[in-house]
C-alpha positions in Angstrom: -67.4 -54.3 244.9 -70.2 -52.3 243.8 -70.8 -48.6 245.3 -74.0 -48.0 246.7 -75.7 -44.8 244.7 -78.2 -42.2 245.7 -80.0 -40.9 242.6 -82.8 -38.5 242.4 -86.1 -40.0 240.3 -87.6 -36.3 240.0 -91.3 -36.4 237.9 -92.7 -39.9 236.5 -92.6 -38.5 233.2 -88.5 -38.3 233.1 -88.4 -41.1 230.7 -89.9 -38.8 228.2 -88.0 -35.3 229.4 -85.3 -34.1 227.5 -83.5 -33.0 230.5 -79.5 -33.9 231.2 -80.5 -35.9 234.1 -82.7 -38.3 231.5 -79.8 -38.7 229.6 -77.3 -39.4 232.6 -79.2 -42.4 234.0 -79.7 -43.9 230.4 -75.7 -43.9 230.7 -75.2 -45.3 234.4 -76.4 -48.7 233.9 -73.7 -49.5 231.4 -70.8 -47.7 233.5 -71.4 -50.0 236.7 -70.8 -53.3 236.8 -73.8 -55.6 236.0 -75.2 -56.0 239.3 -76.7 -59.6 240.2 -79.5 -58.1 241.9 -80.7 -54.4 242.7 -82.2 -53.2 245.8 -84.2 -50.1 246.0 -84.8 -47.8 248.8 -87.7 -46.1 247.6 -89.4 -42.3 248.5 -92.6 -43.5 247.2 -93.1 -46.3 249.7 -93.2 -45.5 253.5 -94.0 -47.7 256.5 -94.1 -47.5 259.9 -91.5 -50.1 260.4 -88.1 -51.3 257.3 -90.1 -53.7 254.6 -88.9 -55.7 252.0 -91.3 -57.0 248.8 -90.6 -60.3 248.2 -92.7 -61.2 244.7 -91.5 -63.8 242.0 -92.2 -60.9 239.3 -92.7 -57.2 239.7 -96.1 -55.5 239.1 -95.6 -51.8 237.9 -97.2 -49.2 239.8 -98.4 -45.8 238.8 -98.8 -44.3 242.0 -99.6 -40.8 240.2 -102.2 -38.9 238.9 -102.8 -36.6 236.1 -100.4 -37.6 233.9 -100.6 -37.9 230.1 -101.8 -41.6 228.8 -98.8 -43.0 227.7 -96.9 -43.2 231.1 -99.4 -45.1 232.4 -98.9 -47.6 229.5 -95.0 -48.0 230.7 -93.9 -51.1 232.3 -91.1 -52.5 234.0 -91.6 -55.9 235.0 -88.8 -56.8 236.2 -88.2 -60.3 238.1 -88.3 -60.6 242.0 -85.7 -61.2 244.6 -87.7 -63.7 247.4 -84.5 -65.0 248.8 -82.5 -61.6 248.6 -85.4 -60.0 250.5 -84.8 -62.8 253.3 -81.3 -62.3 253.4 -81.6 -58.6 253.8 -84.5 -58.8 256.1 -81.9 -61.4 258.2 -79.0 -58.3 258.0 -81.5 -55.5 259.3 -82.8 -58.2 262.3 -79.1 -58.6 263.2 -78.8 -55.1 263.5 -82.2 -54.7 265.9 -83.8 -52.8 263.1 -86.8 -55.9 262.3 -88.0 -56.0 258.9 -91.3 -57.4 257.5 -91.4 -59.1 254.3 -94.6 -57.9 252.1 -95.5 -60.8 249.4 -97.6 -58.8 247.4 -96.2 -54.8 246.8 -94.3 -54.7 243.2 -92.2 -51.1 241.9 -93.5 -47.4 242.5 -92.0 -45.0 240.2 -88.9 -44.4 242.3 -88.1 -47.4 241.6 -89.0 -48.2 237.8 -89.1 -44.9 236.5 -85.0 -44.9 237.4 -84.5 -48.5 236.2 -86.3 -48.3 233.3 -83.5 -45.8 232.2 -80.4 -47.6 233.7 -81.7 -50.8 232.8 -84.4 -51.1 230.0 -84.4 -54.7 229.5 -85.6 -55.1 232.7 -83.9 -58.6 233.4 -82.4 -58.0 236.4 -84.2 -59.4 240.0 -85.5 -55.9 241.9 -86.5 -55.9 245.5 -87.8 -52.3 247.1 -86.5 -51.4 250.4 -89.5 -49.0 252.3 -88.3 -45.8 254.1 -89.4 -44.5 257.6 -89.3 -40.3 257.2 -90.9 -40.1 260.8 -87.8 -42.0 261.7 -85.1 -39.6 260.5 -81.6 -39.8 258.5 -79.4 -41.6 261.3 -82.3 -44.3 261.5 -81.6 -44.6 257.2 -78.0 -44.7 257.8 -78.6 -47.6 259.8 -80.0 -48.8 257.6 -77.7 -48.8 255.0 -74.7 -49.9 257.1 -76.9 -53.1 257.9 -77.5 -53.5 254.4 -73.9 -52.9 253.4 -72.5 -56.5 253.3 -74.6 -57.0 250.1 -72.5 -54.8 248.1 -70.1 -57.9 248.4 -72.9 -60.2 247.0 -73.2 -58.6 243.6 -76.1 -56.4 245.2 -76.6 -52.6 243.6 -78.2 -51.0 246.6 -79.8 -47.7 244.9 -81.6 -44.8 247.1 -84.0 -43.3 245.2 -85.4 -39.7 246.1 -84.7 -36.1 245.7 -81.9 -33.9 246.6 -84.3 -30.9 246.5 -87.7 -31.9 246.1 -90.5 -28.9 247.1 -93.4 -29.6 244.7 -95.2 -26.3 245.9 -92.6 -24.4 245.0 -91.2 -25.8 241.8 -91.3 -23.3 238.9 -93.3 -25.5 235.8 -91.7 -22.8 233.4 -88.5 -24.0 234.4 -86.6 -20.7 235.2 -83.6 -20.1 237.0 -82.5 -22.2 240.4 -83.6 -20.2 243.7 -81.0 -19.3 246.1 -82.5 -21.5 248.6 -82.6 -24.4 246.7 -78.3 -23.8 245.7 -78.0 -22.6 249.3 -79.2 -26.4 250.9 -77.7 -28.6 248.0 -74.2 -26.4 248.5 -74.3 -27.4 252.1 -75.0 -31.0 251.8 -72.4 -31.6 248.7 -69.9 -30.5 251.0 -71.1 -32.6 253.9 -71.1 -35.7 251.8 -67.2 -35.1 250.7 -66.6 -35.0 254.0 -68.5 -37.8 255.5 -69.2 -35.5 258.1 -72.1 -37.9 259.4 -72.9 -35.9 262.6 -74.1 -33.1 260.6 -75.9 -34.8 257.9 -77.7 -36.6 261.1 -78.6 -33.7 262.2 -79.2 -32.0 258.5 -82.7 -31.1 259.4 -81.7 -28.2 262.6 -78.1 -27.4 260.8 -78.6 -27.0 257.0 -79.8 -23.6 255.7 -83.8 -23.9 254.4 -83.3 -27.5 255.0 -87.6 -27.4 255.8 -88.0 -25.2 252.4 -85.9 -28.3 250.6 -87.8 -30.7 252.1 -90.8 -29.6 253.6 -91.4 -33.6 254.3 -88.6 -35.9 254.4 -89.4 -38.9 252.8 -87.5 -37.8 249.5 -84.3 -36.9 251.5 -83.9 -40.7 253.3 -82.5 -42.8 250.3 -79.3 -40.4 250.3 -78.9 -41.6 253.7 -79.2 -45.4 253.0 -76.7 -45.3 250.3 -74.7 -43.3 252.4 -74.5 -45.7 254.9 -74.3 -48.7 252.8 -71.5 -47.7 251.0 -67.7 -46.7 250.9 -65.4 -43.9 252.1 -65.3 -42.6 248.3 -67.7 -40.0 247.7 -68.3 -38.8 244.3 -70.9 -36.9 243.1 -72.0 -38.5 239.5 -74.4 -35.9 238.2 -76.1 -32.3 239.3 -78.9 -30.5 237.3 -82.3 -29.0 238.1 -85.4 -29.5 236.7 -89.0 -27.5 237.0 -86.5 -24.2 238.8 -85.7 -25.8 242.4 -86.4 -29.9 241.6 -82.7 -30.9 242.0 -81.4 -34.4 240.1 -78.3 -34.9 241.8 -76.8 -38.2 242.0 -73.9 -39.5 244.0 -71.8 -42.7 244.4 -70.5 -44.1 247.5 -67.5 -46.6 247.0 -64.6 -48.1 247.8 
């Protein structure tokens, strides 16, 4: 069975970063079994209620600004997943969390920006997963546990955000790690070994300068879908920092 994974996209122009965490997800694709399908719970696409996009072929989005010309000129195109997007829209109904299908959304840049690395050729079906910050991490674990049964299927279900991720107070010259930032990644490593679910739920009033890490939340929720979806095996895959406090760590949740 396939572990769920929580990764951490960091800046759309990793693809062209010489950075460790660039190099790690170029080698993660090939040390997972080749999922049938991947599912994506995304950062970059919040709604008010879980939605899945259900499209016969994925359009790329840039949803950034300001960025040199040539990422802009990346694509991932990778095909749809209609009927997965039914099946998991079925699993999160079962579980009185109602999902909407959108027909029309293709990949943000948590979603491609990882996949392009994992999986260049871009020929396996993709279907996004939207998060709800205002809804907090036990609403995401929920999520994921609902979700969970596709693991079986072949599925790769892959949160994509930010274990740190303060773009205010990120240092562009790249310089040492704050203590806050090592303070609140120290606390939730050690959470995550020990599936100690009550405090991660409650991550937000118990783990030091958890509002300096995330001063909004949306990049935190992935973690908490893959941590529901997926085993009792924790294993942390990768940890680095980019831009001073803009952590990459990556974990894997199996069986």
């Amino acid at each position: 069975m396939l572990p769920s994974i929580f990764l951490s996209h960091g800046s759309p122009t990793l693809p062209f970063d010489d950075v460790p965490a660039r190099e790690f997800l170029r080698g993660l694709g090939a040390k997972l079994e080749r999922p049938k399908a991947i599912l994506v719970a995304s950062a970059h696409w919040e709604t008010r209620a879980p939605a899945l996009n259900a499209v016969t072929r994925n359009e790329t989005i840039h949803d950034f600004y300001g960025f040199p010309k040539p990422l802009y000129e990346l694509r991932y195109e990778a095909p749809g997943a209609p009927a997965l997007a039914e099946r998991a829209a079925s699993l999160l109904t079962g579980a009185n969390l109602n999902a909407h299908i959108d027909s029309e959304r293709g990949l943000d840049h948590g979603a491609w920006v990882p996949l392009m690395l994992m999986y260049p050729g871009a020929d396996i079906p993709v279907l996004q997963l939207s998060v709800q910050s205002h809804a907090g991490a036990a609403h995401h674990i929920a999520l994921g546990r609902a979700l969970a049964p596709l693991r079986a299927e072949g599925v790769l279900i892959l949160g994509s955000g930010g274990f740190v991720h303060n773009l205010r107070l990120i240092d562009w010259n790249s310089g040492p790690e704050p203590e806050w930032s090592r303070a609140f990644a120290a606390w939730t490593h050690e959470k995550l070994l020990a599936r100690d679910e009550a405090a991660l739920a409650d991550y937000r009033r118990r783990a030091p300068f958890a509002e300096q890490a995330h001063p909004t939340e949306e990049h935190f929720m992935p973690l908490f879908v893959a941590y529901g979806a997926g085993g009792k095996n924790v294993e942390r895959l990768h940890t680095s920092t980019t831009f001073g406090s803009l952590r990459m760590d990556a974990y894997g949740f199996g069986d």
